[in-house]
N, C-alpha and C positions, 0 to 999 in steps of 0.2 A: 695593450695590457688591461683595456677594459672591460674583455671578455673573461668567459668563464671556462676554468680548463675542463675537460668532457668527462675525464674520471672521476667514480663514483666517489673515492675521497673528496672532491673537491663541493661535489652537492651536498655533502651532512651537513654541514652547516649554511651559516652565511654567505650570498653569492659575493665578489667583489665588489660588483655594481652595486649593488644592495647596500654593503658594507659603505662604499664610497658615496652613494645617495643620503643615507643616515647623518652620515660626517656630516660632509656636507647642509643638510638641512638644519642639524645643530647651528653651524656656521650663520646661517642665513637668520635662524630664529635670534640669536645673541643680535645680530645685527640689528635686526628689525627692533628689538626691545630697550637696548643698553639705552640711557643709564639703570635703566629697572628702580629709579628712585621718584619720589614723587606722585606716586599714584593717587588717584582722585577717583571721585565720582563721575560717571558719563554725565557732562552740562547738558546734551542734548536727549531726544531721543533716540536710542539704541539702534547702531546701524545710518541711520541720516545720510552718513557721507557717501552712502550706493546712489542717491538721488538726489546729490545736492547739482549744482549747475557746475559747466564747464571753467577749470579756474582763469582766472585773469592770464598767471604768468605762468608759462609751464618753460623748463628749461631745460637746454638739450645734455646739460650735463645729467638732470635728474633722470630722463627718460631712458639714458646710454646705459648709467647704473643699474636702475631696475630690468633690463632685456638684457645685459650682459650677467648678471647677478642669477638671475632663474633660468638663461638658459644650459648652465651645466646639470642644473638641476632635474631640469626635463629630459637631458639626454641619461642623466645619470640613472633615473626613476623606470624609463622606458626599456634601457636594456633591462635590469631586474627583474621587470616585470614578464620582459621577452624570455625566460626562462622557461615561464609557467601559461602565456598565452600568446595568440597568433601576432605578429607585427602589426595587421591593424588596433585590435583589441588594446595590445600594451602602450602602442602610443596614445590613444584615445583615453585609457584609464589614467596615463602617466601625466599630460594635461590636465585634466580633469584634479586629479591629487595634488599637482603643485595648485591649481587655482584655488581651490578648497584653503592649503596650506596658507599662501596669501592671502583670501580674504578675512580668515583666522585671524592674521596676524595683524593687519590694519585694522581689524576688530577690538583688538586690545591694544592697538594705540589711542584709541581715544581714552583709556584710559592716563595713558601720561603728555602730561604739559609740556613736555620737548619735542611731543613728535606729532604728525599729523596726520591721520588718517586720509587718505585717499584714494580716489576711484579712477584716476588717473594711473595711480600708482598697480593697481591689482588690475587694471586693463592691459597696463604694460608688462610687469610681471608674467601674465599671462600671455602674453603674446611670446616672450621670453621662454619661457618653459614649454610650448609649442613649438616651436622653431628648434628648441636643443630637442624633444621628444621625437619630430622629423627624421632627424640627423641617426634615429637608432639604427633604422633597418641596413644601414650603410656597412654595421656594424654586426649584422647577422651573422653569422658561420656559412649560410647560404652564399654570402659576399666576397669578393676576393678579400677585398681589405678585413675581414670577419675575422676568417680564415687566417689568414698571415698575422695578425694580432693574436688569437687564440695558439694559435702554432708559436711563436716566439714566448706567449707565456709561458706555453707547457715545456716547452723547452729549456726555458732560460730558470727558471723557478719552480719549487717545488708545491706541489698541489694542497688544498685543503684551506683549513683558514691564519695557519701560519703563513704561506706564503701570498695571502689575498689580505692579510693585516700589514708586512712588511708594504706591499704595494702601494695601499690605499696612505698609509702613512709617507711613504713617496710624495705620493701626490699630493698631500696637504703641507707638507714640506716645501714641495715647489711650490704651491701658492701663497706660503709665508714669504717667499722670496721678493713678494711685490713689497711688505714691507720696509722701512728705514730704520732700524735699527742703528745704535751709536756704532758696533762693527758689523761690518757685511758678514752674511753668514752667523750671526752671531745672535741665536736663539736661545731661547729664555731669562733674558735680562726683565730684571722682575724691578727693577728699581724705579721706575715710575710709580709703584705700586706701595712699595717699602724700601726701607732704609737698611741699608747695611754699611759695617765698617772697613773703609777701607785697604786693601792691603800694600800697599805704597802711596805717596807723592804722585803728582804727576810731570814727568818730564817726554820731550821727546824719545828718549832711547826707552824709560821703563814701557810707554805707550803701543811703541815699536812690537816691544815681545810681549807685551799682553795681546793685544791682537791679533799679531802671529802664533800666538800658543789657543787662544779662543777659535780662532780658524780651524786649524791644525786638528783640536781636539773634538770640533763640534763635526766636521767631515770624516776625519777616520770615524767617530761613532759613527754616523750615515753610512761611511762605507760598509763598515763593521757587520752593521744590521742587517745591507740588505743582500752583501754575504753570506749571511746564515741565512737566508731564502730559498740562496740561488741555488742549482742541482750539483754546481760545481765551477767553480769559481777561476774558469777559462776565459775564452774570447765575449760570452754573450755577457757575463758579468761586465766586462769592461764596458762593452758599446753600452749596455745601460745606464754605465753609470757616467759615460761623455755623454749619454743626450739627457740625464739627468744634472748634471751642472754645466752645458751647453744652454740649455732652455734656463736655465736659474739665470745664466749670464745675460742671457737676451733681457729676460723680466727685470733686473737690478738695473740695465742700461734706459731701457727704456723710461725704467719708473724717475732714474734720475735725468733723464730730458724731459718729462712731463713735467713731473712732483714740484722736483729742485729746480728745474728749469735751468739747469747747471749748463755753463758752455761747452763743459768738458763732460759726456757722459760715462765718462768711465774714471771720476772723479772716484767714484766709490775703491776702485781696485787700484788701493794702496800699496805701498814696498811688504808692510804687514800682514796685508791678504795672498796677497801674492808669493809671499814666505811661507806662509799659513796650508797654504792649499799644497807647495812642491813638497815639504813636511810629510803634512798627511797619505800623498801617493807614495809616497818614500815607507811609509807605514803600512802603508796595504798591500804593496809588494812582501813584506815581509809577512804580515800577518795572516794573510787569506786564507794559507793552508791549512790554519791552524781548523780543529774538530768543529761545527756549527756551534757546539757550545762553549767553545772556549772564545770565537768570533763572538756569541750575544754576550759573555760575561764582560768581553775585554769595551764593548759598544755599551754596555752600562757604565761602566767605570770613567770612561772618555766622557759621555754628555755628561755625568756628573761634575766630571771636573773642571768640565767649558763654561757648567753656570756655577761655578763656585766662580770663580775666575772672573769671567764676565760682570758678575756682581759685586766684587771687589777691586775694579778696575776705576778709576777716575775718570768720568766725565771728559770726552777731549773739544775744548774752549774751542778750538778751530772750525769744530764741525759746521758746516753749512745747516739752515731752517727751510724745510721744505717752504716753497714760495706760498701753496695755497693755503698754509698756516696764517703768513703776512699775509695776504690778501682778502682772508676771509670766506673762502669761496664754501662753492654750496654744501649745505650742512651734509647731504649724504656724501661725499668724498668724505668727509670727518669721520660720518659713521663705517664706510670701507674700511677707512686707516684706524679705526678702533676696533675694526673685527681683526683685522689683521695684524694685529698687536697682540691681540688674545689667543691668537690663534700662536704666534711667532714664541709668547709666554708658556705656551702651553703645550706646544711639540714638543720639549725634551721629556717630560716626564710622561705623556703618552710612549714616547719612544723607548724609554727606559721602562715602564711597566710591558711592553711588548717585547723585549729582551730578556726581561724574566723569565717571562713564562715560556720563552721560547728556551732556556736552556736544558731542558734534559732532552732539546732534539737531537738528532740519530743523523749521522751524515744519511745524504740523499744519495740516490742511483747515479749511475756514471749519464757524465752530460751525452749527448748524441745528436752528432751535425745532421 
């Protein structure tokens, strides 16, 4: 799905990769900068930290960060670029941009007091975003695996930049999914940020169907959505959308044997999630046929009402604290789980202004095995 479908619809605008490189690099810049408070003057001279010495302690959690963190970036940057220049050309340029991009950005952390510039940091980075820029050519159309990726696009989804915004919104989707959120699944809860009043008490049973209806409503919108993508809403809908919450379910397990350090990694999949989700297919068996635009109006209305919901839900007392909260551990895991908060806050109303403007679309062409 990272490729680009061949029809001329599809090149007016924005490529996917393109689109999902952007995202992306958003993601990465918040990262690098949050709190964005505190700003000061450079104490040193400008730049310093490209030739200061090697640090004392470098740790393997910080270096995992930084090489896992830019190399979506590089592979992201490099197909884009493969568009418009030869495989060598677009990986060498596509390194090259993320390097620039990081050292940019260790550049303006000296200016704030919580974070520190390092040369460490844009050595690995760069190594990161080389390594995912590698990975492009794999990805050509020349490639078998290119080829069969562009082929399942073009087939399963409709060309241009409606169907390369549904996608790439896919995918920042699924990278919210490393998040912890109070319910699994349960995007844009805003209330770390603000206050709202609550709409019940908490007990076990109201908790039960608040999360089962926050599940329920925040997946049919998903489903909703990227039904009004698809060419037609057969078999290829489906398999995208099992290895779309196939891969979420791996990322949520994993994160709670890392994170939570939880004995049970599928603590997370509740009686209430798991209500939440049979709900929701029960809903998109019904709904799919409905016109692409009656699927993005019906996909607004749903995340709307998941973070009403969501934000008026109490607090559940039980919930486990991710361990390397207690423990303290290295500030950039903090700063991940603070991009990814932002990012968890902030897909539904990207998802919902992409629902918008996607309603006056026009059913697609018939699918074709």
């Amino acid at each position: 799905m990272l490729l680009e479908s061949q029809s001329p619809s599809a090149r007016r605008g924005p490529s996917l990769a393109g689109t999902a490189a952007l995202a992306y690099s958003l993601l990465i810049i918040y990262a690098s900068l949050q709190p964005f408070t505190g700003w000061r003057a450079i104490p040193a001279e400008f730049g310093i930290f490209l030739f200061e010495s090697w640090p004392r302690w470098i740790t393997f959690d910080d270096v995992l960060f930084n090489f896992v963190a830019y190399a979506p970036l590089g592979l992201l940057t490099a197909l884009a670029l493969r568009a418009r220049w030869s495989a060598p050309v677009a990986v060498a340029a596509a390194a090259v941009t993320c390097t620039l991009l990081s050292g940019a950005l260790e550049t303006v952390q000296q200016y704030l007091p919580s974070r520190i510039a390092s040369n460490v940091d844009l050595l690995v980075n760069a190594a990161g975003a080389t390594a995912g820029a590698l990975l492009a050519p794999l990805f050509s159309p020349q490639q078998r695996l290119g080829r069969e990726l562009a082929q399942l696009r073009s087939e399963w989804f409709v060309d241009g930049p409606r169907g390369d915004a549904v996608l790439v919104l896919a995918g920042l989707w699924l990278l919210a999914q490393l998040h912890l959120p109070s319910i699994a699944f349960g995007n844009g809860d805003l209330r770390a940020s603000f206050s709202f009043t609550l709409l019940f008490p908490f007990s076990p049973q109201s908790y039960l169907a608040a999360e089962a209806g926050v599940v329920a409503l925040n997946t049919a919108g998903l489903g909703l959505l990227l039904a009004g993508a698809t060419r037609n809403p057969g078999p290829g809908y489906w398999r995208a959308l099992a290895l779309l919450f196939g891969l979420a379910t791996a990322l949520k397990t994993a994160t709670a044997l890392m994170l939570l350090q939880a004995p049970n990694p599928w603590s997370w999949l509740t009686p209430g999630v798991l209500l939440g989700l049979t709900c929701a297919m029960a809903v998109l068996l019904l709904l799919i046929r409905l016109p692409p635009g009656g699927r993005n109006a019906l996909a607004f209305l749903a995340l709307a009402a998941a973070m009403v919901l969501i934000n008026g839900t109490p607090e559940n007392p039980y919930r486990p604290v991710a361990a390397y909260l207690l423990q303290g551990r290295a500030s950039h895991i903090l700063s991940f789980a603070s991009m990814l908060r932002a990012l968890s806050e902030l897909w539904p109303f990207l998802a919902m202004l992409c629902a918008l403007l996607s309603l006056p679309a026009r059913d697609s062409r018939p699918y074709r095995h």
